[in-house]
Structures are given as structure tokens and as C-alpha cells.
C-alpha positions in Angstrom: 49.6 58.8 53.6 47.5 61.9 53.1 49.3 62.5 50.0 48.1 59.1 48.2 44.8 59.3 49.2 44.3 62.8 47.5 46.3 61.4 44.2 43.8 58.7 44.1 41.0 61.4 44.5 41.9 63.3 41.4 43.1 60.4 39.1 39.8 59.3 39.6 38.0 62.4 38.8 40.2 62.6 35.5 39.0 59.1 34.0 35.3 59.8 35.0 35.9 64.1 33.0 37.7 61.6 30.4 35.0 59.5 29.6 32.6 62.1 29.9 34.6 64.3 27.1 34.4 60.8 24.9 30.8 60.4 25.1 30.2 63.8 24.4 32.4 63.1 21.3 30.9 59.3 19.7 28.5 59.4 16.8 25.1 59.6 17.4 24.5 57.3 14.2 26.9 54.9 15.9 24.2 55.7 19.6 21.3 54.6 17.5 22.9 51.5 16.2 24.2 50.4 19.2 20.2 50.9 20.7 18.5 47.4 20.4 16.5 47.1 17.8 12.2 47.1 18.0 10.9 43.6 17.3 10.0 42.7 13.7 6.1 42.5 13.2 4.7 39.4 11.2 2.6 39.2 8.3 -1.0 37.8 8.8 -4.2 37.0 6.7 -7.0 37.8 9.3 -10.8 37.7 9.5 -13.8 38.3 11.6 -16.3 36.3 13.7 -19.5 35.8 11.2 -23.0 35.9 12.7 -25.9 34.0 10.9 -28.1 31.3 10.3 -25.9 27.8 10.5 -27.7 24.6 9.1 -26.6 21.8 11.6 -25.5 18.1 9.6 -24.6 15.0 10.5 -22.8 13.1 7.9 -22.4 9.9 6.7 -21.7 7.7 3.4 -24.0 6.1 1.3 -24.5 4.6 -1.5 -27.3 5.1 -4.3 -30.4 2.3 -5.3 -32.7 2.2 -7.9 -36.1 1.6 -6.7 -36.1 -0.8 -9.5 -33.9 -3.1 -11.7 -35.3 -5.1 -13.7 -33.4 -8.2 -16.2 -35.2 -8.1 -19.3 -35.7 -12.2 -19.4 -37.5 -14.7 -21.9 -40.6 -16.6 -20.9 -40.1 -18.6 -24.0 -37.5 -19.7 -26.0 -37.3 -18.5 -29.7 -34.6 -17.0 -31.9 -34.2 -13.3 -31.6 -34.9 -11.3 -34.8 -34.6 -7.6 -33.8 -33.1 -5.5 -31.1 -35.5 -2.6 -30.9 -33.5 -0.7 -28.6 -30.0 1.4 -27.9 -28.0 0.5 -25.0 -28.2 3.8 -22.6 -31.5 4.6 -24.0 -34.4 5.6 -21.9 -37.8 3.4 -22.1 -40.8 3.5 -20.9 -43.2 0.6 -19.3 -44.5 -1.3 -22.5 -41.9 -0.2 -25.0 -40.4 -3.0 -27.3 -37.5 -3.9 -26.5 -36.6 -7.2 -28.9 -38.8 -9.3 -31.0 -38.6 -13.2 -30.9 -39.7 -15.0 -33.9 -43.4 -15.1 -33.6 -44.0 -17.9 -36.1 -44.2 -20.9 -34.3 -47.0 -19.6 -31.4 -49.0 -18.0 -34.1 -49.1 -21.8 -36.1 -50.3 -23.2 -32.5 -52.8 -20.5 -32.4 -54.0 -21.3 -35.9 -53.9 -25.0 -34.9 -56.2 -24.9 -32.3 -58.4 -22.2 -33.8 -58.8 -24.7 -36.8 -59.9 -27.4 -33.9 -62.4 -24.8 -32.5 -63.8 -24.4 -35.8 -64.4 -28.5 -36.1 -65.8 -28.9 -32.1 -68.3 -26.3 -33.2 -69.4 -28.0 -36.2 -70.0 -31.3 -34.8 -71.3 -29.8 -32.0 -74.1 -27.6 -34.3 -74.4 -31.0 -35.9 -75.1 -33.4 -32.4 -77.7 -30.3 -30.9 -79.4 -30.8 -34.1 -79.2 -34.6 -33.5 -80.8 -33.8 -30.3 -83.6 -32.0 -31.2 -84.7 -34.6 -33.4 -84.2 -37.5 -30.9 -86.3 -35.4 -28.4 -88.9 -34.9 -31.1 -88.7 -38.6 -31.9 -88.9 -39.6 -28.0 -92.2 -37.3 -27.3 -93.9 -39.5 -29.8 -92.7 -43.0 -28.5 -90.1 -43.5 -31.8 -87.0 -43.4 -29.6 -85.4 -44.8 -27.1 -84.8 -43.4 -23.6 -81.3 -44.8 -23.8 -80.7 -42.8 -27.3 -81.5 -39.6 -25.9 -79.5 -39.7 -23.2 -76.5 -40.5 -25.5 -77.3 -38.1 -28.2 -77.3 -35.3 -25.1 -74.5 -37.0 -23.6 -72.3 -35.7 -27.1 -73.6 -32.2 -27.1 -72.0 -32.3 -23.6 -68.8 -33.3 -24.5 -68.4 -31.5 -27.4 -69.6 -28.3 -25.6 -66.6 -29.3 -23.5 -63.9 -29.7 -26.0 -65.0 -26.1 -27.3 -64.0 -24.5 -24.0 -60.9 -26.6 -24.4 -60.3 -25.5 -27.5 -60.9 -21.9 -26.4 -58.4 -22.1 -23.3 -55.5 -23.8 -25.8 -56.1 -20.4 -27.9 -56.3 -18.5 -24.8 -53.0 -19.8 -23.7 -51.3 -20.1 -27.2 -52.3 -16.3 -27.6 -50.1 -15.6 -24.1 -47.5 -17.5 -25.6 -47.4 -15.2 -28.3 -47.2 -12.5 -26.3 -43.9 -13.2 -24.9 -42.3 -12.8 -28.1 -42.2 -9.2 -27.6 -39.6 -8.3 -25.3 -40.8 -4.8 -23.3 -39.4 -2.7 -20.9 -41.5 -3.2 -17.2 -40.7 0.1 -16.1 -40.0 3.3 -16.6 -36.0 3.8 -16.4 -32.4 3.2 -18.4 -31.5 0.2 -20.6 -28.3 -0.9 -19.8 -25.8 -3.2 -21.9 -27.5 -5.6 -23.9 -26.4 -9.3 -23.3 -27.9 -11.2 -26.5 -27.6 -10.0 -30.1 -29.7 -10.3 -33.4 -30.0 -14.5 -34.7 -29.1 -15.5 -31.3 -31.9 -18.5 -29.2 -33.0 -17.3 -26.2 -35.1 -19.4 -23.2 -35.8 -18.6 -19.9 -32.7 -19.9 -18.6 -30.7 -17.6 -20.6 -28.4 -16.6 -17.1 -27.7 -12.9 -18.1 -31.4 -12.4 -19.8 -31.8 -9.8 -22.7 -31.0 -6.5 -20.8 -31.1 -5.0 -17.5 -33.6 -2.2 -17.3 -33.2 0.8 -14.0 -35.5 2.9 -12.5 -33.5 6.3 -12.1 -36.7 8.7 -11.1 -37.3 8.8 -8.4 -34.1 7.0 -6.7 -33.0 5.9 -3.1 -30.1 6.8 -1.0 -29.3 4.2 1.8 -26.5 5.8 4.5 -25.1 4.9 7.5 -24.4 7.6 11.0 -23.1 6.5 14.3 -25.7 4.8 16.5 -24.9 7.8 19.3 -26.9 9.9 16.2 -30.2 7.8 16.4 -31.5 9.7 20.1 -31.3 13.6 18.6 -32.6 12.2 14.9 -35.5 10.7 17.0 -36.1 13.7 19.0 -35.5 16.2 15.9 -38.6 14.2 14.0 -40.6 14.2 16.9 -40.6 17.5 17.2 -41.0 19.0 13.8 -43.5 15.8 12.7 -42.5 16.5 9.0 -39.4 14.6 7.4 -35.5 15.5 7.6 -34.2 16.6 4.5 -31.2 15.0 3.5 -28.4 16.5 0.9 -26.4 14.2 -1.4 -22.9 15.3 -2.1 -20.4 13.7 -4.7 -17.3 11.8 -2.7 -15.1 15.5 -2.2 -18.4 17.6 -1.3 -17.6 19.8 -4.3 -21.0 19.2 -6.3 -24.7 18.9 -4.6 -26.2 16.2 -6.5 -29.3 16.4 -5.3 -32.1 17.3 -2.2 -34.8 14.7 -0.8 -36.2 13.6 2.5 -35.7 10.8 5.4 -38.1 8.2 4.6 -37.2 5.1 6.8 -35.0 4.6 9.7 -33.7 1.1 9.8 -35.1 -0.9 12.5 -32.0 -2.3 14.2 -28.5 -1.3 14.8 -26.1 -3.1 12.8 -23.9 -4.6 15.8 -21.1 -5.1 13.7 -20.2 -1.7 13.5 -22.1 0.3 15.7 -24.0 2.5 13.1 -27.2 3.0 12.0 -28.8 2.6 8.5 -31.2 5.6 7.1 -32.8 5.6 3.7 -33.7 8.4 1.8 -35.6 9.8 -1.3 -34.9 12.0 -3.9 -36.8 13.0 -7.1 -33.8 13.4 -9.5 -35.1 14.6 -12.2 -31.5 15.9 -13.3 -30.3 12.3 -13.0 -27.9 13.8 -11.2 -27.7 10.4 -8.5 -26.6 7.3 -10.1 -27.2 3.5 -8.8 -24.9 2.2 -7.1 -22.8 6.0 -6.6 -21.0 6.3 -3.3 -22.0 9.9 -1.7 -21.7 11.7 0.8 -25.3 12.3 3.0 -26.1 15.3 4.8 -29.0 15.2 7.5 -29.7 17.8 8.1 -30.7 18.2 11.7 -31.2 21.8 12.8 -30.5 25.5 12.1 -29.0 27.5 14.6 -29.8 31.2 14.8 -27.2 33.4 14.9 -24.4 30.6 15.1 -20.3 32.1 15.1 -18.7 30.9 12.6 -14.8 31.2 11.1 -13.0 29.6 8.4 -11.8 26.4 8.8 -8.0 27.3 8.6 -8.9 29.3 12.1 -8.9 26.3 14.0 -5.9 24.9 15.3 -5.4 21.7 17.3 -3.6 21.4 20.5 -2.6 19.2 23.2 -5.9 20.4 25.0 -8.0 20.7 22.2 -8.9 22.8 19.7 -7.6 27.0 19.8 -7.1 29.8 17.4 -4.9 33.1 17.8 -7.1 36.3 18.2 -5.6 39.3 17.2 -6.1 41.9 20.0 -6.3 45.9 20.3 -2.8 46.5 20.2 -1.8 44.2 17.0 -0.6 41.1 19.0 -1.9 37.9 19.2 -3.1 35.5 21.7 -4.3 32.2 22.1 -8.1 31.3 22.8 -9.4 27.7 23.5 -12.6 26.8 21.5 -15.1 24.6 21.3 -16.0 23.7 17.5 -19.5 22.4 16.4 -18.9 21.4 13.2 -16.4 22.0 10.4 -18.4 21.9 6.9 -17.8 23.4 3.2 -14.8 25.1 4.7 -16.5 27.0 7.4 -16.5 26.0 11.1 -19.3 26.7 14.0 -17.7 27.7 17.3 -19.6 26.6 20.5 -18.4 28.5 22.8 -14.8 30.7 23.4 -15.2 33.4 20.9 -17.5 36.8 20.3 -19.0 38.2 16.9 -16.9 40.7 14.9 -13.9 39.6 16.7 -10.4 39.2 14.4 -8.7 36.0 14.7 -5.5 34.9 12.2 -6.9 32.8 8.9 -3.3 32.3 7.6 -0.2 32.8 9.4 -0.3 30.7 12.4 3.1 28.9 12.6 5.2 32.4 12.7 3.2 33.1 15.8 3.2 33.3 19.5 1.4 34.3 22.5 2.3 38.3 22.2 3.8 38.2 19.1 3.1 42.1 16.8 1.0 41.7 13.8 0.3 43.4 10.3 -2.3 42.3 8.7 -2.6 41.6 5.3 -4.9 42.0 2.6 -5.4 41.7 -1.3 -3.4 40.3 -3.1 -0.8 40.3 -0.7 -3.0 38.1 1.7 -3.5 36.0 -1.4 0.4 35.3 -1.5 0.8 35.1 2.2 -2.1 32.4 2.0 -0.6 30.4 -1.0 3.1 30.5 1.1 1.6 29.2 4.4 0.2 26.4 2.3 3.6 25.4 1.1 5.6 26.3 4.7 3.3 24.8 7.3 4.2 21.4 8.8 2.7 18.2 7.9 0.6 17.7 10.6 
């Protein structure tokens, strides 16, 4: 028994020298390889908190009026017999725009001129009349009831002169209206009549349309939750809220001008409010009837954070972005976003100025995950890839 327990002893102690010697004896390329390997780091576009001045906006969509628009219409009816005017052109109050034949209200003008002319005549002729009857009556050679008739005429025909004058008055007015002109200031539009053609007053689409482009309105609409802070905002600065008008994908400002009215009711139908405002545009930049996008602006915050857009991520609690830490890893940090606008967005609360968060890159990573950030052109690439890779959200 002795004997087998010291065989097994020294067997033993051979296989542990054996492996030993064939340790000693392995590769060390073949040791390295075998080692596991260090975790891959992944390529990130990064960028930094921002400290400054954010303008605070609340949006809406609106749609642009003229403060006038005018149809160009007849107040008589007469053939047309020239278009002074090219369609697109801009006029001003008073400029011709058409002529109708004047012909037949200047003959009516002449008419009762001509019937002026005779009422005066007979009326010099019945005041000299009366002088003589009055003469005559003094001395006893006239009748009372002669007199009376003979002053009776002057009357009447002093009468039918003031007719006469109101006929040419009125014929003169008539006249008038065969010269078409502009009643404002503004842009002719398509004409609806040509050269030869009879117009009236009950011509349906009139001669023109005529709009008033300087200065124009902008009428918008913002949730009715909006109307308290817009209410508070004026009361406290006492001056009016400048509004911004955007084209329909914010890429051009088309123009700047102030709050001037605040609708008096809410519209019940869909819970918003209605705001008009004004705007010079004196680049004719804002077109009637133009859908835009309005910008109130409400307040500036003072040394707002801000970070671009692509920062922000949405989760199943909210909004979050990955912050790159000390040691090149990332982690995940719950926000709370103010505003997203022309690319940029305004953190409440969750993050600190000059801080690093990921701008492109996000659905590689992890909580913990190692970093490189990129930078140039190759952030440039990195950026145009995670455009083409990232889910559909």
C-alpha cells in the first residue's frame, strides 16, 4: 500500500515539471494572441455646451393680407378704349388705369350747358321785364296782379338755372368715371376686360384687382395655453412683440414687424388663438395670401445652454443625450429641452457649459462605451454616414 501511494506522489510531480517545461517552451506571439483582446473604441462627432444670449419664440402659421385690395370696377357703362396699364405693374392712388369712351357724357354736358345758356337769357330777359313792371306799378300803369307774375318768372327761371347747374354738376361726375384709376397705392394684378370691350357696373370680375403690398399684415394662429405669458410679456415691457416671418422650411427671413392686435376671442373650434401683425416690407419680400411661418418673439434668456439639435435624443422617459466623460466614454444624461429652433436647441436643466456631448454617432453607443472623437473632414464623413445608417425613427 505504501508503495502506490508514493508512485502516485511522483507521477504527479512529473505531469505538473511536464507542463511546466511546455509553458516555458509555447510562443510568446501565440501568449499575446491567446490574451483577449482590448475593446474597440468608436468614432464620434462631438461638441460643447454654448453659453449666450437665446431669443425665446413661439411659433405658429400664418398667412399674409394686404391691407387693401381693391377691384378696379365701372360706375358707368361705356366701351373701353385703352388699357393704360401692364399687369404686375406698380401704381399709385390716381394713376390711369383705362379710359372709357368719354363722348357721350361730354354731349350731356354740352346739352345742358347749352340749356344753362337759354335759362339765363330768358331770365336777363324776365328781370328786365320786372323792372319795368315795377317802374310801371309805382306810377299807377300796372297791375298788382302783373307784378306779381312778372316776379313770379324771374323765380322760376332763377330756379331752372340752378337746375341746369346741378345737371352739369352731375353730368361732369359722370364724366369722370370714364377714367378708370388706381385707389391706392399697390400692385395691378391680371386684367379681366380688354381694349373694344362694354363695361357697366355689373361687370362681375371689374377691370382689375389693385393690392396694397407696403405696409402688409400677417394674421397667425398659437395655442390658447400661449395667450397668459404673451399677456404678461406685454404687460411688462409696455412696447409691442416683435414678430419674425419665415418662408414655409424657415430657410429665408422674409421679413421683421410688431404685434399689433390680439384677437378678442378664442377660436373654440380649435383651441388657438389668432394674432395679427405688421410689417413694413419695403423688399416685398411678404406676399398676400403667402403661408409663413410666425415667430413671436417672447423673451431673451441670458446666458441660455444650448447644443445642436442632433444632441437630443428621445427616450422612453423623455428627452437625453450621451456626454462624453473624462476618460473617453460615454454616458447618458436626461434633459430638459426649451426649444429646438434653426437647428440649435435650449437645454433647461441637466447639462453644464463647456461640457462635450456626442453630435453624431449616437446609435453605435452605449452607457460606458470608449470614444475617439472626430474632427475635420473626418467628422464631416462620420456626420454624412450617420445620416444614411441611423434608424427611421
Amino acid at each position: 500500500m505504501k508503495r502506490t501511494v508514493i508512485f502516485s506522489a511522483v507521477s504527479l510531480t512529473a505531469v505538473i515539471a511536464g507542463a511546466s517545461l511546455l509553458l516555458a517552451h509555447i510562443d510568446p506571439f501565440q501568449r499575446a494572441a491567446a490574451a483577449p483582446a482590448p475593446e474597440p473604441r468608436v468614432p464620434i462627432v462631438a461638441g460643447t455646451v454654448a453659453q449666450h444670449d437665446v431669443p425665446i419664440y413661439l411659433t405658429g402659421v400664418g398667412t399674409v393680407i394686404a391691407y387693401n385690395t381693391d377691384i378696379v370696377r365701372a360706375q358707368i357703362q361705356g366701351q373701353i378704349i385703352s388699357i393704360n396699364f401692364t399687369e404686375g405693374q406698380r401704381v399709385h392712388a390716381g394713376d390711369l388705369l383705362a379710359q372709357i369712351d368719354p363722348r357721350p357724357y361730354q354731349a350731356m354736358i354740352d346739352q345742358y350747358t347749352a340749356n344753362l345758356e337759354r335759362d339765363q337769357a330768358q331770365l336777363a330777359n324776365a328781370q328786365a321785364n320786372q323792372a319795368r313792371y315795377n317802374q310801371l306799378g309805382e306810377k299807377g300803369w300796372a297791375t298788382p296782379q302783373l307784378i306779381e307774375t312778372q316776379n313770379a318768372q324771374v323765380r322760376q327761371l332763377q330756379a331752372a338755372i340752378k337746375a341746369d347747374q346741378a345737371l352739369i354738376d352731375a353730368a361732369k361726375v359722370q364724366l369722370s368715371f370714364t377714367r378708370l384709376s388706381s385707389p391706392i397705392d399697390g400692385v395691378v394684378g391680371i386684367r379681366q376686360i380688354d381694349v373694344g370691350n362694354i363695361i357697366s357696373p355689373s361687370t362681375a370680375n371689374g377691370l382689375c384687382v389693385v393690392t396694397q403690398l407696403e405696409p402688409i399684415s400677417l394674421i397667425f394662429t398659437l395655442p390658447e395655453t400661449d395667450l397668459p405669458q404673451i399677456q404678461r410679456q406685454q404687460q411688462r415691457t409696455n412696447a409691442p412683440l416683435t414678430v419674425v416671418a419665415y418662408n414655409q422650411d424657415n430657410t429665408i427671413q422674409l421679413g421683421e414687424g410688431q404685434l399689433g392686435l390680439v384677437n378678442n376671442e378664442i377660436l373654440q373650434t380649435t383651441g388657438s388663438i389668432q394674432l395679427k401683425a405688421n410689417f413694413p416690407n419695403k423688399d416685398k419680400a411678404l406676399w398676400p395670401g403667402e403661408l409663413v411661418n410666425a415667430r413671436l418673439l417672447l423673451k431673451t434668456r441670458h446666458n441660455g445652454l444650448t447644443v445642436p439639435a442632433s444632441v437630443v435624443q428621445q427616450g422612453p422617459n423623455g428627452a437625453y443625450v450621451y456626454v462624453v466623460n473624462s476618460d473617453s466614454t460615454v454616458s447618458i444624461r436626461p434633459i430638459k429641452v426649451a426649444q429646438i429652433s434653426d437647428g440649435q436647441a435650449l437645454i433647461d436643466s441637466g447639462l453644464q457649459a463647456n461640457e462635450q456631448v456626442v453630435v453624431d454617432g449616437q446609435y453605435k453607443l452605449q452607457p460606458g462605451t470608449h470614444v475617439v472623437l472626430l474632427h475635420g473632414k473626418a467628422a464631416d464623413e462620420a456626420s454624412a454616414q450617420q445620416a444614411m445608417q441611423a434608424p427611421i425613427p
